[in-house]
mmCIF file of the N, C-alpha and C atoms, coordinates in Angstrom:
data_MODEL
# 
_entry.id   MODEL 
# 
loop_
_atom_site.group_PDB 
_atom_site.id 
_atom_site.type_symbol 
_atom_site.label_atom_id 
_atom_site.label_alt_id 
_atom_site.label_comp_id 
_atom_site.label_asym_id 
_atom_site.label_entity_id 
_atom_site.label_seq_id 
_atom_site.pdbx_PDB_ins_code 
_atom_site.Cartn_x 
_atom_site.Cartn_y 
_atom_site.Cartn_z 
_atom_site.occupancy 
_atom_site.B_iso_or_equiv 
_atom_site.pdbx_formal_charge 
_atom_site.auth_seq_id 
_atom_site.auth_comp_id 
_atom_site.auth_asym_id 
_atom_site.auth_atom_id 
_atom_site.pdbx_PDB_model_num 
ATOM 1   N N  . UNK A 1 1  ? 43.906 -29.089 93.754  1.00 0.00 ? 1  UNK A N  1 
ATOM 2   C CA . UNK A 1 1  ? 44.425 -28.306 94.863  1.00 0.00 ? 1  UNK A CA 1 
ATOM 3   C C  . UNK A 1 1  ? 45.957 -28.296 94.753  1.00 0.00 ? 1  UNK A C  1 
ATOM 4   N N  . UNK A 1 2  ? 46.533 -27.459 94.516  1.00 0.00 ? 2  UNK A N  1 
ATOM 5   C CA . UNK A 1 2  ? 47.690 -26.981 94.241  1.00 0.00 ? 2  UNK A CA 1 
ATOM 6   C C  . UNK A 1 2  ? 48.318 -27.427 95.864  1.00 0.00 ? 2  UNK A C  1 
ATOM 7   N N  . UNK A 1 3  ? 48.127 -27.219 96.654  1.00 0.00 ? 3  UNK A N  1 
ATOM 8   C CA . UNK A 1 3  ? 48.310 -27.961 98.235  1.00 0.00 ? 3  UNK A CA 1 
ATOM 9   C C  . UNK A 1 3  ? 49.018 -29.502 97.951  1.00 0.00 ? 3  UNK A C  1 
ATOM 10  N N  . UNK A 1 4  ? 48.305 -30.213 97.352  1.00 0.00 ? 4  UNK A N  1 
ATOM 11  C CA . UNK A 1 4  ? 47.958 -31.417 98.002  1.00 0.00 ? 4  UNK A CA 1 
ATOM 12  C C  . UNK A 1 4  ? 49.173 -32.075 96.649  1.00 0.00 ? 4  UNK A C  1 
ATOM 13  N N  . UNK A 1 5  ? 49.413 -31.679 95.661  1.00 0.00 ? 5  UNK A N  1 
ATOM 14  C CA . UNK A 1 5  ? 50.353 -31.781 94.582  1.00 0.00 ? 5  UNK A CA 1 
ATOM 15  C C  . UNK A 1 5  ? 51.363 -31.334 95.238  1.00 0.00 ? 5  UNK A C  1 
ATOM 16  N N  . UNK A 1 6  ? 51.907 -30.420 95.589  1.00 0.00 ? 6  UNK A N  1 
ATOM 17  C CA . UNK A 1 6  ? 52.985 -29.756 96.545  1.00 0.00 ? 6  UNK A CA 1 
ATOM 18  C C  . UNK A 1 6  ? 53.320 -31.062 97.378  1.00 0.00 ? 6  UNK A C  1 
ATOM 19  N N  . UNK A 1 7  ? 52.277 -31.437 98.248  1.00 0.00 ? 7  UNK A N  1 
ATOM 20  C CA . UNK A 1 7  ? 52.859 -31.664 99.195  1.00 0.00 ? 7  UNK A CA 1 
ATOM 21  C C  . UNK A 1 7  ? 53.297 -33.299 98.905  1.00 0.00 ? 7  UNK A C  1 
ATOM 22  N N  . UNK A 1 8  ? 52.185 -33.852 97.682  1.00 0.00 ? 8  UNK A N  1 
ATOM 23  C CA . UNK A 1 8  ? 53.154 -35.211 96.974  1.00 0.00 ? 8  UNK A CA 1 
ATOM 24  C C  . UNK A 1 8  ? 53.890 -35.352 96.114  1.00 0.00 ? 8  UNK A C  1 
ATOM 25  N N  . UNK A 1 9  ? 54.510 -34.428 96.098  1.00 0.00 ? 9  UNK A N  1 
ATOM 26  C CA . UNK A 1 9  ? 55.733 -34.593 95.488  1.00 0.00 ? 9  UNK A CA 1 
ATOM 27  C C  . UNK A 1 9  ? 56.772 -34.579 96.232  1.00 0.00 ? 9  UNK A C  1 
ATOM 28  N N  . UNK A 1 10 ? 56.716 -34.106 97.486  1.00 0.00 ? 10 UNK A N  1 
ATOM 29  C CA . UNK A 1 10 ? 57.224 -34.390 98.718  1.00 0.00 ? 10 UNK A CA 1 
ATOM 30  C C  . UNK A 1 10 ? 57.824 -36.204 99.082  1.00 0.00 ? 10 UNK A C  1 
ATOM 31  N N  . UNK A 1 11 ? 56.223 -36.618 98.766  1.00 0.00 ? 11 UNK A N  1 
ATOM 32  C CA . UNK A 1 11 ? 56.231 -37.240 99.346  1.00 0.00 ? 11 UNK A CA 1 
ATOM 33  C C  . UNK A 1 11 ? 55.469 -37.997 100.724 1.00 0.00 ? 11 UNK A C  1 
ATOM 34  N N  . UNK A 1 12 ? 54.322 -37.091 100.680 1.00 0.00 ? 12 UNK A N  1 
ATOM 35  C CA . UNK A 1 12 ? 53.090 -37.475 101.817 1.00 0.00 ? 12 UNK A CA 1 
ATOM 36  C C  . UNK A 1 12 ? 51.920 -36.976 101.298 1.00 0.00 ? 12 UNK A C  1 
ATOM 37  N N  . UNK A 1 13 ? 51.038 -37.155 101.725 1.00 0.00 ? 13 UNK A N  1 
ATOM 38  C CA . UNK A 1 13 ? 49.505 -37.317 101.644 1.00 0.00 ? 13 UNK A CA 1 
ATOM 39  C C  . UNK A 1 13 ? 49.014 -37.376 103.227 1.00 0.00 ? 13 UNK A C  1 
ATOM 40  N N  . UNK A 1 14 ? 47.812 -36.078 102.654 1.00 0.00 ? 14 UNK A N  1 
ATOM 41  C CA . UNK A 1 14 ? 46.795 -36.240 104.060 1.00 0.00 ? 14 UNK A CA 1 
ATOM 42  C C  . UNK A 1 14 ? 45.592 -36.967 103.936 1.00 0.00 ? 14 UNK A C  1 
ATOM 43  N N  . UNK A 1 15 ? 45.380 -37.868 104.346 1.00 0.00 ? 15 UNK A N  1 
ATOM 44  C CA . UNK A 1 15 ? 44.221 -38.709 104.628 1.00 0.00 ? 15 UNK A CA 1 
ATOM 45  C C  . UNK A 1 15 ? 42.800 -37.854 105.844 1.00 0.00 ? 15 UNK A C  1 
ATOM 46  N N  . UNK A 1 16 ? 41.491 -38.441 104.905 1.00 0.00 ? 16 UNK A N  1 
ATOM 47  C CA . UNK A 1 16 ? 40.196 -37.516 105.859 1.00 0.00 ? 16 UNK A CA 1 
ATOM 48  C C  . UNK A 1 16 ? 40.191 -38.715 107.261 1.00 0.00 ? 16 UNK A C  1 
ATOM 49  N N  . UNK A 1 17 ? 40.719 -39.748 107.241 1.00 0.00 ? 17 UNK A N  1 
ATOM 50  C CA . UNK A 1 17 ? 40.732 -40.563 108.150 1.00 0.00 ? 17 UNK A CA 1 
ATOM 51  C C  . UNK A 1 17 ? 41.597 -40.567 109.350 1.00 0.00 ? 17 UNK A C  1 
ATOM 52  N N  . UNK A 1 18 ? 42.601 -39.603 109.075 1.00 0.00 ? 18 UNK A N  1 
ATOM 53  C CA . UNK A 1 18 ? 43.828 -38.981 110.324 1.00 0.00 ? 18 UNK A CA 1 
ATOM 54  C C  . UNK A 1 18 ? 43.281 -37.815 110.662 1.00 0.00 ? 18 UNK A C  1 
ATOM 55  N N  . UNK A 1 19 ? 42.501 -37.647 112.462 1.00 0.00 ? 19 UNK A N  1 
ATOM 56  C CA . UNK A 1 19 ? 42.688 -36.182 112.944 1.00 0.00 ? 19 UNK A CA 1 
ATOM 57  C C  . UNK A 1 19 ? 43.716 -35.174 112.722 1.00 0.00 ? 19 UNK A C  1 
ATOM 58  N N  . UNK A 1 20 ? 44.796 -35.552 112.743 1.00 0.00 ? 20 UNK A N  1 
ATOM 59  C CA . UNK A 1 20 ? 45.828 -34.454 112.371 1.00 0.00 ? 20 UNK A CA 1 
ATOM 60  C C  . UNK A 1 20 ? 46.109 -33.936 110.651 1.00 0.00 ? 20 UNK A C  1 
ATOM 61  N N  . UNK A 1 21 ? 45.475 -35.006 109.726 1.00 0.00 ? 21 UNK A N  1 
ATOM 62  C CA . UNK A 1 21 ? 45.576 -34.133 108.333 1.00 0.00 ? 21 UNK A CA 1 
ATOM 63  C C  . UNK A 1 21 ? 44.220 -33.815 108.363 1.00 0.00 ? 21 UNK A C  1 
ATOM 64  N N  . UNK A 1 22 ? 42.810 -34.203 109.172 1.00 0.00 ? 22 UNK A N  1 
ATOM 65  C CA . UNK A 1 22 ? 41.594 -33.412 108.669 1.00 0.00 ? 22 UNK A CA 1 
ATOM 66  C C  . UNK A 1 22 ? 41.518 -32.188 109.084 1.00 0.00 ? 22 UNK A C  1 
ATOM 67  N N  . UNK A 1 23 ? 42.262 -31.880 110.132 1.00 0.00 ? 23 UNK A N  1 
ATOM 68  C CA . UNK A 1 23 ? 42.710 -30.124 111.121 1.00 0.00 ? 23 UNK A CA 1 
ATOM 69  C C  . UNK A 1 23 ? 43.564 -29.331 109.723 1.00 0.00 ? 23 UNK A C  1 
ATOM 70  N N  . UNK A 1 24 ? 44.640 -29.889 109.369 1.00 0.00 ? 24 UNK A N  1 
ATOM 71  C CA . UNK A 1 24 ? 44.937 -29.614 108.354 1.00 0.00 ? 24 UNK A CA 1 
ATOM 72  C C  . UNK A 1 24 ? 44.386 -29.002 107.014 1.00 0.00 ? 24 UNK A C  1 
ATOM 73  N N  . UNK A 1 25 ? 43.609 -30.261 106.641 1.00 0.00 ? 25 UNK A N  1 
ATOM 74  C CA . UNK A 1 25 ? 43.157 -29.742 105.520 1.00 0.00 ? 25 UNK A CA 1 
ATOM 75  C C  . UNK A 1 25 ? 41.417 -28.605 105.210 1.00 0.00 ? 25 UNK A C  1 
ATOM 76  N N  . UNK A 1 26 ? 41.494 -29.215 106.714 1.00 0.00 ? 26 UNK A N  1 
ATOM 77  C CA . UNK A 1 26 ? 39.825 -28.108 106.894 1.00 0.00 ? 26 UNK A CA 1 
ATOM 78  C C  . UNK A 1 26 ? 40.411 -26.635 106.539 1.00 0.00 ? 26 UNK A C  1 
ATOM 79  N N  . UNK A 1 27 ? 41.514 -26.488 107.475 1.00 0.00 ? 27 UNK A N  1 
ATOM 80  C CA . UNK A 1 27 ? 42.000 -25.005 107.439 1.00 0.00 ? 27 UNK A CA 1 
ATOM 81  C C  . UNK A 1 27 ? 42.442 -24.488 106.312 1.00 0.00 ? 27 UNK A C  1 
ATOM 82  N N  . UNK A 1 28 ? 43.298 -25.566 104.861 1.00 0.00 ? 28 UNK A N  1 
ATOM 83  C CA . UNK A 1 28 ? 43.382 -25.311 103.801 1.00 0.00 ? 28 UNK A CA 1 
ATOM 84  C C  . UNK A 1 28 ? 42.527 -24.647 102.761 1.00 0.00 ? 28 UNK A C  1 
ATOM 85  N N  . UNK A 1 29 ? 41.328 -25.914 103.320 1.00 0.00 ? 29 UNK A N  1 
ATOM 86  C CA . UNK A 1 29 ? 39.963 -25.642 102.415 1.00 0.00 ? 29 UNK A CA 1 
ATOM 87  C C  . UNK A 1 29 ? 39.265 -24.479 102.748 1.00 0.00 ? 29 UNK A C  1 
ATOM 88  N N  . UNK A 1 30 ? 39.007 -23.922 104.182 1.00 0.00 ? 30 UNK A N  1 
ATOM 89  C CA . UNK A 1 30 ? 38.286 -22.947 104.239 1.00 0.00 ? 30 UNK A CA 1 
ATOM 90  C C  . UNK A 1 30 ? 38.847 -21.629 104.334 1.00 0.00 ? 30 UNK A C  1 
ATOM 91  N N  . UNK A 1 31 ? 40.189 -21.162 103.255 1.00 0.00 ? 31 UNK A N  1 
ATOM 92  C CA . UNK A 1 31 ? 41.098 -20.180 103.491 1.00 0.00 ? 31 UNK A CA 1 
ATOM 93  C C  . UNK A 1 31 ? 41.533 -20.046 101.482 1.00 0.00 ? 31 UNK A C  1 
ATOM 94  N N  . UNK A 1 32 ? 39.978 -19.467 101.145 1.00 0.00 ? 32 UNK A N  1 
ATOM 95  C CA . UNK A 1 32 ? 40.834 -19.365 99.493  1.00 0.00 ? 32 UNK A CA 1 
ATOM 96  C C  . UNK A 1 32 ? 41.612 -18.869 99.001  1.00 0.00 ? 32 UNK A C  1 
ATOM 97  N N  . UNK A 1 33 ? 42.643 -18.049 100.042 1.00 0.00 ? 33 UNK A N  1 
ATOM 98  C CA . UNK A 1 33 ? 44.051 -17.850 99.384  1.00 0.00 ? 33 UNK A CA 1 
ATOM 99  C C  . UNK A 1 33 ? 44.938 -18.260 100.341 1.00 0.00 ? 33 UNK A C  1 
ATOM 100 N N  . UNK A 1 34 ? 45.043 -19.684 100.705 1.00 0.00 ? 34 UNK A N  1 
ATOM 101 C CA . UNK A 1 34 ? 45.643 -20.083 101.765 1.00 0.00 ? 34 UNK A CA 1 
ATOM 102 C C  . UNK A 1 34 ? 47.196 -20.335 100.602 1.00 0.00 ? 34 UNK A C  1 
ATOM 103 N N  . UNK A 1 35 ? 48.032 -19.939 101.873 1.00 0.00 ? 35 UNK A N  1 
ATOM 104 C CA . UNK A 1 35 ? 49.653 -19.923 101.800 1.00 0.00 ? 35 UNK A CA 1 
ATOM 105 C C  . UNK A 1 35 ? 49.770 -20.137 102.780 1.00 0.00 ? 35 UNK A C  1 
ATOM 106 N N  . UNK A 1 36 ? 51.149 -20.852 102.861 1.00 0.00 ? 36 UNK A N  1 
ATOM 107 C CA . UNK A 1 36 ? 51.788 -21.547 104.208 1.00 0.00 ? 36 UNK A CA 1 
ATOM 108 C C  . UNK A 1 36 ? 52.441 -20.470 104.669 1.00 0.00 ? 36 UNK A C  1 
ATOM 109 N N  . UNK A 1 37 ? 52.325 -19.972 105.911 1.00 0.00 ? 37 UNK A N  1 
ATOM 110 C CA . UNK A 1 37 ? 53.363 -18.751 106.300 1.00 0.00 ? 37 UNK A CA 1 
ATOM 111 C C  . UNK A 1 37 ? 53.452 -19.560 107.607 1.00 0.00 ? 37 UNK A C  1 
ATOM 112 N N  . UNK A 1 38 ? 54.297 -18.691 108.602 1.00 0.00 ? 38 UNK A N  1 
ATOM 113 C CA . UNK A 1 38 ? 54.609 -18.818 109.942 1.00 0.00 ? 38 UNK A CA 1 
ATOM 114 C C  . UNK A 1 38 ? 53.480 -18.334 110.949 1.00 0.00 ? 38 UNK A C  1 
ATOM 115 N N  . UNK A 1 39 ? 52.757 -17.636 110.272 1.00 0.00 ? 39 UNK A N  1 
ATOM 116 C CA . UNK A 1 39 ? 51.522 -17.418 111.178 1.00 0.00 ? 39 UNK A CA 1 
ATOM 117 C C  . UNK A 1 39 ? 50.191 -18.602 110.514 1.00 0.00 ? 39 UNK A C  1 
ATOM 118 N N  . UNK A 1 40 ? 50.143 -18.905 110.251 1.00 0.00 ? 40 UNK A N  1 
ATOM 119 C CA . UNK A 1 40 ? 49.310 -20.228 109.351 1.00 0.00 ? 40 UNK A CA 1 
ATOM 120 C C  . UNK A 1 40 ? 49.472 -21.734 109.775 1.00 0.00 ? 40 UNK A C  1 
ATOM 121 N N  . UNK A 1 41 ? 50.925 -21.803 110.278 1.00 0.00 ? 41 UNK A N  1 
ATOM 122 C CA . UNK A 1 41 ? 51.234 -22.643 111.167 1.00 0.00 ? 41 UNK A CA 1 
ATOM 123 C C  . UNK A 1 41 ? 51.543 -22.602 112.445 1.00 0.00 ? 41 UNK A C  1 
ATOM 124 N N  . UNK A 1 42 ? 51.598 -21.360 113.075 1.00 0.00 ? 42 UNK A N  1 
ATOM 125 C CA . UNK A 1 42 ? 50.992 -21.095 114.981 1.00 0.00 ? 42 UNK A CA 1 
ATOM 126 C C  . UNK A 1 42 ? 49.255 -21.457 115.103 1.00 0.00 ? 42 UNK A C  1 
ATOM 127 N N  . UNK A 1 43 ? 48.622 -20.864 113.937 1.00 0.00 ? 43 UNK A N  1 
ATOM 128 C CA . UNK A 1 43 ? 47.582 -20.995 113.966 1.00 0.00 ? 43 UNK A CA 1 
ATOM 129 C C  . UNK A 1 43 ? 46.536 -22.061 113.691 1.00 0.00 ? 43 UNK A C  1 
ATOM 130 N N  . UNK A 1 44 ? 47.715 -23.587 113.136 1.00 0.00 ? 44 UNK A N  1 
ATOM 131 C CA . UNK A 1 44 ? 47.259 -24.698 113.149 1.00 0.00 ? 44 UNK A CA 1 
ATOM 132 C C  . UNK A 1 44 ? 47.490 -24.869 114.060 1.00 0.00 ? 44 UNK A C  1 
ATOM 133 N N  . UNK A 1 45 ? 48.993 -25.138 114.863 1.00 0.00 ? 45 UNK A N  1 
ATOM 134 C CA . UNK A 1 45 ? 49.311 -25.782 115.901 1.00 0.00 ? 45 UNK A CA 1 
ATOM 135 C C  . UNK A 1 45 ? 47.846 -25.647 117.150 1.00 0.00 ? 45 UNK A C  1 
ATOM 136 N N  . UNK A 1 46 ? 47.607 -24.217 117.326 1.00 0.00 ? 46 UNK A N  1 
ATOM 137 C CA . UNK A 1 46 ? 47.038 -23.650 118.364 1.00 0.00 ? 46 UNK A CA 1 
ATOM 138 C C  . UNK A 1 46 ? 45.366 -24.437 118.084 1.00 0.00 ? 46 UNK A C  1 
ATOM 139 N N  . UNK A 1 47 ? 44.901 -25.087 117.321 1.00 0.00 ? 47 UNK A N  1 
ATOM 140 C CA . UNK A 1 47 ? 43.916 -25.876 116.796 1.00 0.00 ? 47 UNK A CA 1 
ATOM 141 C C  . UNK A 1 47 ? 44.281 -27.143 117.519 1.00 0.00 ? 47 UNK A C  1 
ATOM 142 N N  . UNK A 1 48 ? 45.488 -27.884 117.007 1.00 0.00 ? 48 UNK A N  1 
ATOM 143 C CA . UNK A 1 48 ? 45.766 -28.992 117.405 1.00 0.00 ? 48 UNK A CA 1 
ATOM 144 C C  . UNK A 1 48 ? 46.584 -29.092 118.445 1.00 0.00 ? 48 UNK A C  1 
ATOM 145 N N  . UNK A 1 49 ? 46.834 -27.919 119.402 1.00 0.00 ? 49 UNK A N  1 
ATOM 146 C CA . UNK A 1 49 ? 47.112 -28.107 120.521 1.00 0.00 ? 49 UNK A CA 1 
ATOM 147 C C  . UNK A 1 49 ? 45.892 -28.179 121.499 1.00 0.00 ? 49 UNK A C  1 
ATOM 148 N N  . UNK A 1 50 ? 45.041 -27.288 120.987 1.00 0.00 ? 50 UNK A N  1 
ATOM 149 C CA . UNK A 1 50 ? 43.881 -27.766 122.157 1.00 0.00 ? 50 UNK A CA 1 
ATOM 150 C C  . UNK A 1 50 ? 43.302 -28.914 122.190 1.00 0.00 ? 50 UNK A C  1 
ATOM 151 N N  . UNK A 1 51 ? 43.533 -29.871 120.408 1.00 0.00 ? 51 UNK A N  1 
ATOM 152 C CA . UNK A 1 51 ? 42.851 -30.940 120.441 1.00 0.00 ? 51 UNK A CA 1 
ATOM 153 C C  . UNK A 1 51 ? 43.738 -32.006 121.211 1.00 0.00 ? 51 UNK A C  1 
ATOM 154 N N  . UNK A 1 52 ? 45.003 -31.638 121.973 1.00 0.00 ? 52 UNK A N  1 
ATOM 155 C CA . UNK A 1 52 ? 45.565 -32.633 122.224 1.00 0.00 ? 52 UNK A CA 1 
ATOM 156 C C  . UNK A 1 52 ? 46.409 -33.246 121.351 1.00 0.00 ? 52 UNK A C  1 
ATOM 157 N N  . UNK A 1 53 ? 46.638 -32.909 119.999 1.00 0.00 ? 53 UNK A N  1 
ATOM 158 C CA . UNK A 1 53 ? 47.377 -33.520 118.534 1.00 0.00 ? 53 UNK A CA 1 
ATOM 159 C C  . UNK A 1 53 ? 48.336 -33.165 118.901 1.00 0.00 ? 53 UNK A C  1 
ATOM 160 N N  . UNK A 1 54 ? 49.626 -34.060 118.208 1.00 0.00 ? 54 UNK A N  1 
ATOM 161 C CA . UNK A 1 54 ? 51.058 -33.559 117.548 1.00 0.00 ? 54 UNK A CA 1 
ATOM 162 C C  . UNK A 1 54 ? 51.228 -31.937 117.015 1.00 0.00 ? 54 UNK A C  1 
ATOM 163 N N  . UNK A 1 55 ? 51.844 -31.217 117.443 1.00 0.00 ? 55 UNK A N  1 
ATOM 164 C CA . UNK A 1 55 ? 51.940 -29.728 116.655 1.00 0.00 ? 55 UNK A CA 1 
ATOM 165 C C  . UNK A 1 55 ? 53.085 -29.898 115.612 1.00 0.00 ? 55 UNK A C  1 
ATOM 166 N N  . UNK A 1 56 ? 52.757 -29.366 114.563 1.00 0.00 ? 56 UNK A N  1 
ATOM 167 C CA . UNK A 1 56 ? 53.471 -29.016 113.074 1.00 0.00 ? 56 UNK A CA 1 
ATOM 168 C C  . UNK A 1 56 ? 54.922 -28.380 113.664 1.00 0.00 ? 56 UNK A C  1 
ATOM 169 N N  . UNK A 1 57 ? 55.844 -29.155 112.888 1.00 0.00 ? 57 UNK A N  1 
ATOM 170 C CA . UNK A 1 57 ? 57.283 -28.707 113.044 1.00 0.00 ? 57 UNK A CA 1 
ATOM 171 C C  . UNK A 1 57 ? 58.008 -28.728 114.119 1.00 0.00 ? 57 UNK A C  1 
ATOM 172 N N  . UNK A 1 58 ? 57.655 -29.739 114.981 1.00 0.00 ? 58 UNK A N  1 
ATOM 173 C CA . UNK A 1 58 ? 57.794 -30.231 116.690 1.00 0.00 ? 58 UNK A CA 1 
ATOM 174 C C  . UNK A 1 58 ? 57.877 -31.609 116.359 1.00 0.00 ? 58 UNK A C  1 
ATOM 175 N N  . UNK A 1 59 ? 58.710 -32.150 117.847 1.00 0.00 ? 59 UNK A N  1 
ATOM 176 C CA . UNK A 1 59 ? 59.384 -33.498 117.389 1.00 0.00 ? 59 UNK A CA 1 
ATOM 177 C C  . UNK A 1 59 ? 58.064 -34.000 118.454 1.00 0.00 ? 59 UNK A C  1 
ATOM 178 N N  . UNK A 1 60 ? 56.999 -33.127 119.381 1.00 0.00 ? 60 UNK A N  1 
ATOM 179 C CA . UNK A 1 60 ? 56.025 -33.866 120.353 1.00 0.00 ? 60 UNK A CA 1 
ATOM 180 C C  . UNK A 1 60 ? 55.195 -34.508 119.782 1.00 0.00 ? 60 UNK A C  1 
ATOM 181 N N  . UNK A 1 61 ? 55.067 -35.591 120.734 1.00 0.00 ? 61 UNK A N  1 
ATOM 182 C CA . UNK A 1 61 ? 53.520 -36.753 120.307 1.00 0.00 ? 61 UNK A CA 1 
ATOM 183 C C  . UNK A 1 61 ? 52.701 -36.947 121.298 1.00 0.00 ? 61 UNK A C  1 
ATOM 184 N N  . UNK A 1 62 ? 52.115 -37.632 120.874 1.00 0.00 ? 62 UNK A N  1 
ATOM 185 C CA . UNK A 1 62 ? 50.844 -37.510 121.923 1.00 0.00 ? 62 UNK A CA 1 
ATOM 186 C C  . UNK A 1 62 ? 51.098 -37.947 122.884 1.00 0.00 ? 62 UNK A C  1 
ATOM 187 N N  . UNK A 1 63 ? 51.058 -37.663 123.867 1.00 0.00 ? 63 UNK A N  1 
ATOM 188 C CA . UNK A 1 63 ? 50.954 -38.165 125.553 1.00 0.00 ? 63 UNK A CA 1 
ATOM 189 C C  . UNK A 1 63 ? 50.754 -40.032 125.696 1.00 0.00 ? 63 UNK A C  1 
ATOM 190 N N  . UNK A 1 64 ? 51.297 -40.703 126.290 1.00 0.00 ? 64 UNK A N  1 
ATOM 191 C CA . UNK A 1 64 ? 50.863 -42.164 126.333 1.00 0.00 ? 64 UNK A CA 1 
ATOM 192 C C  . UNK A 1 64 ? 50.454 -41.994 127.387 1.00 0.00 ? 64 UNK A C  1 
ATOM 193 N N  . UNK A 1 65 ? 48.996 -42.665 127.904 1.00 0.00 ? 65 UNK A N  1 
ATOM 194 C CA . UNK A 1 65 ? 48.194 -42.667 128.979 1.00 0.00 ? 65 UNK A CA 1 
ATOM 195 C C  . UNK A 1 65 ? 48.357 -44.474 129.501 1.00 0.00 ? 65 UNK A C  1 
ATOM 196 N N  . UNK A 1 66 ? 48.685 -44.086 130.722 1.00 0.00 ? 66 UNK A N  1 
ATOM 197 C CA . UNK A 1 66 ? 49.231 -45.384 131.100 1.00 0.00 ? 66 UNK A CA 1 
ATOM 198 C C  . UNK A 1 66 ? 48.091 -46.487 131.026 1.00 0.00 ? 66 UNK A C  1 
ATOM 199 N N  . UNK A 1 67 ? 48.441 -47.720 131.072 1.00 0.00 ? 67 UNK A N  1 
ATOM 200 C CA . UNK A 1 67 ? 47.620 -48.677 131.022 1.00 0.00 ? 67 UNK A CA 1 
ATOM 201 C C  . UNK A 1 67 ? 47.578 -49.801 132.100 1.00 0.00 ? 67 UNK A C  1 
ATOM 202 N N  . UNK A 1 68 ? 46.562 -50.062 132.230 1.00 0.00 ? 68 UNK A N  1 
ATOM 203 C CA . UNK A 1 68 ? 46.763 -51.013 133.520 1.00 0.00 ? 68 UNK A CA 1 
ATOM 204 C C  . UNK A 1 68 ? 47.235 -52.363 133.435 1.00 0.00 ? 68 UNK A C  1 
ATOM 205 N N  . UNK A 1 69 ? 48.277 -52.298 133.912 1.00 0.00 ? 69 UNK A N  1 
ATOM 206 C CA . UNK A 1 69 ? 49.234 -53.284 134.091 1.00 0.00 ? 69 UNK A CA 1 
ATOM 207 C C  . UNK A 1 69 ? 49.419 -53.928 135.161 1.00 0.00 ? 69 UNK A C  1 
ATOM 208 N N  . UNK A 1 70 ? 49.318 -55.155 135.532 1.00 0.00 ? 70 UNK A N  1 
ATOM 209 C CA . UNK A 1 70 ? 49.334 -55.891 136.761 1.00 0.00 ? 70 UNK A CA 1 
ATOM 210 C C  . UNK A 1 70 ? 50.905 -56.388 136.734 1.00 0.00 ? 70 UNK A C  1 
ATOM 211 N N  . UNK A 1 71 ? 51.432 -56.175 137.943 1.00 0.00 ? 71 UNK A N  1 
ATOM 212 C CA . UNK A 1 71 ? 53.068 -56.657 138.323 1.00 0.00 ? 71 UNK A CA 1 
ATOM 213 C C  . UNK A 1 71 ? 52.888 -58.351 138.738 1.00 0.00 ? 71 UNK A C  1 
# 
């Protein structure tokens, strides 16, 4: 996968064990002439915004849900 060479030489790797690279790479895999454009990445985000994930090229993270803490 010409993808996944690209993107280590970078310097990262998507793991099937991280929700946010399996959103990723599903959409890679099921797109046989997938190219990275600007509509390719609204159209991840909009995946992993409904899942609640980090969106691509945004400094947001996931929400921290408070925890119960006794004073």
């Amino acid at each position: 996968m010409r993808f996944s060479r690209f993107i280590g030489k970078a310097g990262y790797h998507l793991s099937t064990s991280i929700i946010l690279d399996t959103v990723i790479l599903h959409t890679i895999r099921h797109d046989p002439f997938f190219e990275m454009s600007q509509e390719k990445v609204f159209y991840i985000n909009d995946i992993l915004y409904n899942l609640d994930l980090p969106l691509l090229m945004t400094r947001e993270k996931l929400s921290q849900k408070p925890t119960n803490q006794r004073s």
